[in-house]
TORMAR-968905 format. One record per residue (C-alpha): chain; residue number from 1; x, z, y. Coordinates in nm, 4 decimals. Example, Ala and Ser with C-alpha at 12.3 -4.5 7.8 and 13.67 -1.06 7.14 Angstrom:
2
+---+-----+----------+----------+----------+
| c |   k |     east |       up |    north |
+---+-----+----------+----------+----------+
| A |   1 |   1.2300 |   0.7800 |  -0.4500 |
| A |   2 |   1.3670 |   0.7140 |  -0.1060 |
+---+-----+----------+----------+----------+
END
This chain:
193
+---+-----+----------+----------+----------+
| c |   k |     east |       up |    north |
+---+-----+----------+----------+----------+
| A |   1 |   7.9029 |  10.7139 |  18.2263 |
| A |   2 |   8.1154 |  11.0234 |  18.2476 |
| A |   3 |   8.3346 |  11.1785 |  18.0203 |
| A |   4 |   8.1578 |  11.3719 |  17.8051 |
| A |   5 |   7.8608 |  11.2163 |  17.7878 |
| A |   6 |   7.6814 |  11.1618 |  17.5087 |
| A |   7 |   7.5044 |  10.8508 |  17.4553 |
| A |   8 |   7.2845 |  10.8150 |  17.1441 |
| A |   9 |   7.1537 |  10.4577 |  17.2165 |
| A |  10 |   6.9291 |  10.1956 |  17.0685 |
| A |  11 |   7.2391 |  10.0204 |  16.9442 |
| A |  12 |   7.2845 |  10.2413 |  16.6594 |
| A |  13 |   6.9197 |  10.1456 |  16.5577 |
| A |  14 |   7.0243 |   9.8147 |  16.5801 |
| A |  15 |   7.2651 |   9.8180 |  16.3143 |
| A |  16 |   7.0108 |   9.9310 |  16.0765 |
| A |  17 |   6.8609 |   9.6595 |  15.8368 |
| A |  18 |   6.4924 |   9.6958 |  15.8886 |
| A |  19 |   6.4213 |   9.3566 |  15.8243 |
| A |  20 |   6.5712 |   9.3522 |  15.4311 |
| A |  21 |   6.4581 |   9.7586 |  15.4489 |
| A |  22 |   6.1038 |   9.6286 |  15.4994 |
| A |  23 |   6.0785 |   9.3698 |  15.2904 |
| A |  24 |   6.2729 |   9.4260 |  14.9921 |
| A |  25 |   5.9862 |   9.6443 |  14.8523 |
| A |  26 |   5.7365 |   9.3978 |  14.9377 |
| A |  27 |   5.8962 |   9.0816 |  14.8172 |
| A |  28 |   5.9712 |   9.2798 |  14.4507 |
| A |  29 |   5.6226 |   9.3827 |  14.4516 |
| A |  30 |   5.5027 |   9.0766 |  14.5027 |
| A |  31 |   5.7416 |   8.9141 |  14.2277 |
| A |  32 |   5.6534 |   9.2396 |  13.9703 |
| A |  33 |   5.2790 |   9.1133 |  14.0588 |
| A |  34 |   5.3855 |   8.7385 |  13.9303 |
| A |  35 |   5.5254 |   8.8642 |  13.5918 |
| A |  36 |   5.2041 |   9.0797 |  13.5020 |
| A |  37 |   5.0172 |   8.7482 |  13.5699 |
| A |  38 |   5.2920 |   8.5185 |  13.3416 |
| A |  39 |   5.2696 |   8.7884 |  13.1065 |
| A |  40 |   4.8883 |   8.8120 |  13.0679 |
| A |  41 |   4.8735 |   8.4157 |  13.0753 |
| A |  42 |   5.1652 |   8.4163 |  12.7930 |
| A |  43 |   4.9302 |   8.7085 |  12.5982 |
| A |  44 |   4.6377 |   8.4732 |  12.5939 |
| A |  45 |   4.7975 |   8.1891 |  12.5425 |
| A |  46 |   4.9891 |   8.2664 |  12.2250 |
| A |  47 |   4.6055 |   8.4015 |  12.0468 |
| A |  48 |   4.5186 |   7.9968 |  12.0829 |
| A |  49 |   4.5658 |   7.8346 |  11.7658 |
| A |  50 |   4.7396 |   7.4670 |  11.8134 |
| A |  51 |   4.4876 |   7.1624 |  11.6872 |
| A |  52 |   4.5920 |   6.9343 |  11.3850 |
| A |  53 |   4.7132 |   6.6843 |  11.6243 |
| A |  54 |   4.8916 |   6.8773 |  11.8683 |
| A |  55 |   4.7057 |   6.7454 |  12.1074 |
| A |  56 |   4.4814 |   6.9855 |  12.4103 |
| A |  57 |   4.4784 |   7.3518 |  12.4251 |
| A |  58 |   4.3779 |   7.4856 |  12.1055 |
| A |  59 |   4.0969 |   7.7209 |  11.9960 |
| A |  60 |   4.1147 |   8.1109 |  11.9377 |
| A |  61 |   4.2315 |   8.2198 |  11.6239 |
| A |  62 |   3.9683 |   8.4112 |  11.4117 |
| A |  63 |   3.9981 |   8.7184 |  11.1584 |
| A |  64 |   3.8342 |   8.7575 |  10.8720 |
| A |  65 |   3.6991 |   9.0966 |  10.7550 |
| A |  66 |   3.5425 |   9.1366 |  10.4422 |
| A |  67 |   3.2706 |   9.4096 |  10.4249 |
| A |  68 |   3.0558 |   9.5333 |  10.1590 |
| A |  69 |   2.6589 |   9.5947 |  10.2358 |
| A |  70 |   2.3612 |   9.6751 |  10.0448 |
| A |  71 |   2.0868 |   9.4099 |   9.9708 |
| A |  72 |   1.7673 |   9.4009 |   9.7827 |
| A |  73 |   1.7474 |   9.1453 |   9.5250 |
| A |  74 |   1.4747 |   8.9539 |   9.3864 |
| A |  75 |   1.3529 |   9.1984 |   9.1292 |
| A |  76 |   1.3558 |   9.4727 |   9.4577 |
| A |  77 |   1.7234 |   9.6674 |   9.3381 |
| A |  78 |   1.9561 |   9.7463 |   9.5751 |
| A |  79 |   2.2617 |   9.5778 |   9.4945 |
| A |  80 |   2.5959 |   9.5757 |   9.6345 |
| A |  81 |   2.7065 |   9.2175 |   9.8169 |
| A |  82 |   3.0393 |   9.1212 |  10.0026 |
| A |  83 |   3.0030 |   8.9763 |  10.2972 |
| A |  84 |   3.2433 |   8.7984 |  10.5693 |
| A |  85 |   3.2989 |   8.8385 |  10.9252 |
| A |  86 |   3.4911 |   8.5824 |  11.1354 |
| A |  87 |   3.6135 |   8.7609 |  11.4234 |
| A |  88 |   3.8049 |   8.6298 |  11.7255 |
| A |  89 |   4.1452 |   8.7859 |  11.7375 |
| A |  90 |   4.1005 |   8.7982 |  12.1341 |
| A |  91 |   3.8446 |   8.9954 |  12.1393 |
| A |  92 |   3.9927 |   9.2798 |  11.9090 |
| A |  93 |   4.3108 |   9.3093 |  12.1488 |
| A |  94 |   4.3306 |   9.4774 |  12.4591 |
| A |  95 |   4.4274 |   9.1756 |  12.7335 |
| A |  96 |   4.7151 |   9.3180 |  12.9664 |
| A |  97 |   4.5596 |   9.3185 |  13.3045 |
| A |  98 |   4.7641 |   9.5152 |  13.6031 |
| A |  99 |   4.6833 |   9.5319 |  13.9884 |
| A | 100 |   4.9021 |   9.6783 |  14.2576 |
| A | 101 |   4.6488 |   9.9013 |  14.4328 |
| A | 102 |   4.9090 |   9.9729 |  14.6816 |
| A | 103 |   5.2168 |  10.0141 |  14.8130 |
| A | 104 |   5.3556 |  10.2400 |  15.0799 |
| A | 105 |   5.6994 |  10.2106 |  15.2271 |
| A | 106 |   5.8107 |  10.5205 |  15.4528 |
| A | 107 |   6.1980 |  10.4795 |  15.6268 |
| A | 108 |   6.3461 |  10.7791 |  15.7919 |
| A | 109 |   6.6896 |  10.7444 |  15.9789 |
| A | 110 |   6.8082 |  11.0289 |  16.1766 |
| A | 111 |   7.0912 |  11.0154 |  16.4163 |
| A | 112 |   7.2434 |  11.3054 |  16.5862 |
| A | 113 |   7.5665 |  11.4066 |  16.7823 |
| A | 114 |   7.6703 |  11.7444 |  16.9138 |
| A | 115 |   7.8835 |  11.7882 |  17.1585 |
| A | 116 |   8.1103 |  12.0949 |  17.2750 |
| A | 117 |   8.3426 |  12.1236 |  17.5415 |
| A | 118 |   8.5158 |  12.4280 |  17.6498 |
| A | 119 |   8.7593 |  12.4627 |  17.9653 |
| A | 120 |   8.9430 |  12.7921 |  18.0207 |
| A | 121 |   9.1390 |  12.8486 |  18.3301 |
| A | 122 |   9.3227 |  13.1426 |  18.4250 |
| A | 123 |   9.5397 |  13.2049 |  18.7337 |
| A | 124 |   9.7519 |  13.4980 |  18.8529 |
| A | 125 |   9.9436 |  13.5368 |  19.1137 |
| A | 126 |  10.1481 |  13.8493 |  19.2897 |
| A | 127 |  10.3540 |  13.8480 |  19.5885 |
| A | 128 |  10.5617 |  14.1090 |  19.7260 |
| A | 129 |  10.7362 |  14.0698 |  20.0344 |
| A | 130 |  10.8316 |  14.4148 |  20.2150 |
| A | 131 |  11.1876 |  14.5896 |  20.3850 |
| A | 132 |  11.2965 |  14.9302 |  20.3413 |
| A | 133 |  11.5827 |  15.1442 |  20.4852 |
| A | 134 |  11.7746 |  14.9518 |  20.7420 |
| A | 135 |  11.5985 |  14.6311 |  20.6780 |
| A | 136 |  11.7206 |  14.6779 |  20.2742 |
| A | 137 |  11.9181 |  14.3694 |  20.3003 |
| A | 138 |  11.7443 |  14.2292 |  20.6289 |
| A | 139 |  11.4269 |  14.1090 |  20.3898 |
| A | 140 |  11.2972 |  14.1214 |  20.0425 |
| A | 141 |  11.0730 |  13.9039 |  19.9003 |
| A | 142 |  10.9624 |  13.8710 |  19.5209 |
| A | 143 |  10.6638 |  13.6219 |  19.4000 |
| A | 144 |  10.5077 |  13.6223 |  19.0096 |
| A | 145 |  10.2914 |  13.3558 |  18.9791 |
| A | 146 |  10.1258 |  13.2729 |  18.6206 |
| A | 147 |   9.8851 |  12.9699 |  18.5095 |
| A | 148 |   9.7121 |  12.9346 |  18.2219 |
| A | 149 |   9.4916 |  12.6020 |  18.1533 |
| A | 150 |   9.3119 |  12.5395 |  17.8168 |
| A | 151 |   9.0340 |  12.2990 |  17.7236 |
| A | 152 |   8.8932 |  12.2106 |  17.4039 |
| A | 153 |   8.6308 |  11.9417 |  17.3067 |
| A | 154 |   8.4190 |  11.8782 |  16.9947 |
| A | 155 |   8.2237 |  11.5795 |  16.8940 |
| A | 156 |   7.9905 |  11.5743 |  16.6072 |
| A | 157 |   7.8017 |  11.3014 |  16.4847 |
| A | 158 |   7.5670 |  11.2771 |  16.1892 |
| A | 159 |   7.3685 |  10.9723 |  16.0371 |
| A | 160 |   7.1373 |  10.9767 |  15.7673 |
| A | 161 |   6.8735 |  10.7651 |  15.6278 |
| A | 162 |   6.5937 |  10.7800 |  15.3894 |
| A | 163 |   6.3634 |  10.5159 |  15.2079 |
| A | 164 |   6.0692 |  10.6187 |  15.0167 |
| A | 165 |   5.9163 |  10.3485 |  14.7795 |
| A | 166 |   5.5698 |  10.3800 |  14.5977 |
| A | 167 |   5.3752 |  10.1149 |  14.4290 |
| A | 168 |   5.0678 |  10.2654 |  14.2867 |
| A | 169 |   4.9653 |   9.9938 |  13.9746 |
| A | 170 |   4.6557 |  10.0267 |  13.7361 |
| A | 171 |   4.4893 |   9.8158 |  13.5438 |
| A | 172 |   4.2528 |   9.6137 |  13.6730 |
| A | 173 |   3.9507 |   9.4778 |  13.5138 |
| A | 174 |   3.9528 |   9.1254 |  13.3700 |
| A | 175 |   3.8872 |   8.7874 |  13.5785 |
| A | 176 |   3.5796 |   8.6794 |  13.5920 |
| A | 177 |   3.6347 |   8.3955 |  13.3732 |
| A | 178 |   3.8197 |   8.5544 |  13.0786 |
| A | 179 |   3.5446 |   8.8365 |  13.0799 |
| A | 180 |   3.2728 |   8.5433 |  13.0572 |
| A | 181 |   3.4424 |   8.3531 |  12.7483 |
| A | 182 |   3.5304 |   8.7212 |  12.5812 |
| A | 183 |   3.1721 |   8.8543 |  12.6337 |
| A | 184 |   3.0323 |   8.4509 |  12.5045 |
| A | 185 |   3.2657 |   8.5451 |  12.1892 |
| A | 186 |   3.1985 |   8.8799 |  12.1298 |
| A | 187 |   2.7826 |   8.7218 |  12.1573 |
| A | 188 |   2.8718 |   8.4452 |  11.9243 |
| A | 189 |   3.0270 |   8.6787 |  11.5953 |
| A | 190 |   2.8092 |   8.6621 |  11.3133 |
| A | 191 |   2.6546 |   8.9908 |  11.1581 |
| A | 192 |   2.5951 |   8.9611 |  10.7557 |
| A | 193 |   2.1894 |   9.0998 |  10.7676 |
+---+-----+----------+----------+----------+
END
């Protein structure tokens, strides 16, 4: 290569991290995707009442609502009656449920090098040789010479890099099974008549 060449080459790429630039996002997505799980599990699990003994999983824990309602009694008057509702506190409480609908990971690096290189020369040169009048000292001879030699060179270089991160999350709908044993609950609450 001659000087003053300019050589952008993969090298410089090579330094670059793409590897960890890659997967960074992907491994913390994945691991942000873990805790929403842990977190939904630990939700659920702390509604569960413990059994007596300690011993199994426990059932759900149940509200009670008292509600007044109108009956007829035996003589045909409507009379006022409290009644009770025994609700399951799981299925009064929104369940946290996210999904990671996607994720896109954009990288932009830019390299770029100027270069400038300026050469002046300049020259000059004058010679006078000549006689006058009886050979003026039998010969004459006079020489100016000038040189002038400038050069100037510039090198720019310029990195840069960009990483764009996005993780679009909403919330997802229930599993399967939770939505069966909410929907069996929800089927199962008692209505005063």
């Amino acid at each position: 290569m001659a000087d003053g060449d300019i050589n952008v080459s993969p090298a410089e790429f090579q330094k670059i991290p793409l590897d960890f630039i890659i997967a960074t996002p992907l491994l913390t997505t994945i691991n942000a995707h873990r805790q929403a799980a842990e977190t939904t599990l630990a939700f659920i699990t702390k509604l569960l009442n413990k059994p007596a003994d300690g011993n199994g999983p426990g059932g759900v824990d149940n509200l009670q609502f008292k509600m007044k309602v109108n009956e007829v009694d035996s003589n045909g008057k409507s009379v006022q009656a409290e009644r009770e509702i025994s609700v399951p506190l799981i299925t009064l409480v929104k369940v946290p449920s996210l999904n990671f609908d996607s994720m896109s990971v954009s990288f932009n690096y830019n390299i770029s090098q100027i270069s400038k290189e300026v050469n002046t020369n300049a020259q000059q040169a004058k010679l006078d040789i000549g006689t006058t009048g009886i050979l003026k000292g039998f010969f004459n001879a006079s020489l100016v010479g000038s040189v002038e030699h400038s050069r100037t060179r510039e090198t720019t270089s310029n990195r840069g890099g960009t990483l764009e991160v996005k993780v679009n999350v909403s919330e997802s709908q229930l599993p399967a099974g939770l939505q069966k044993i909410l929907d069996a609950l929800v089927e199962n609450i008692e209505l005063p008549k």
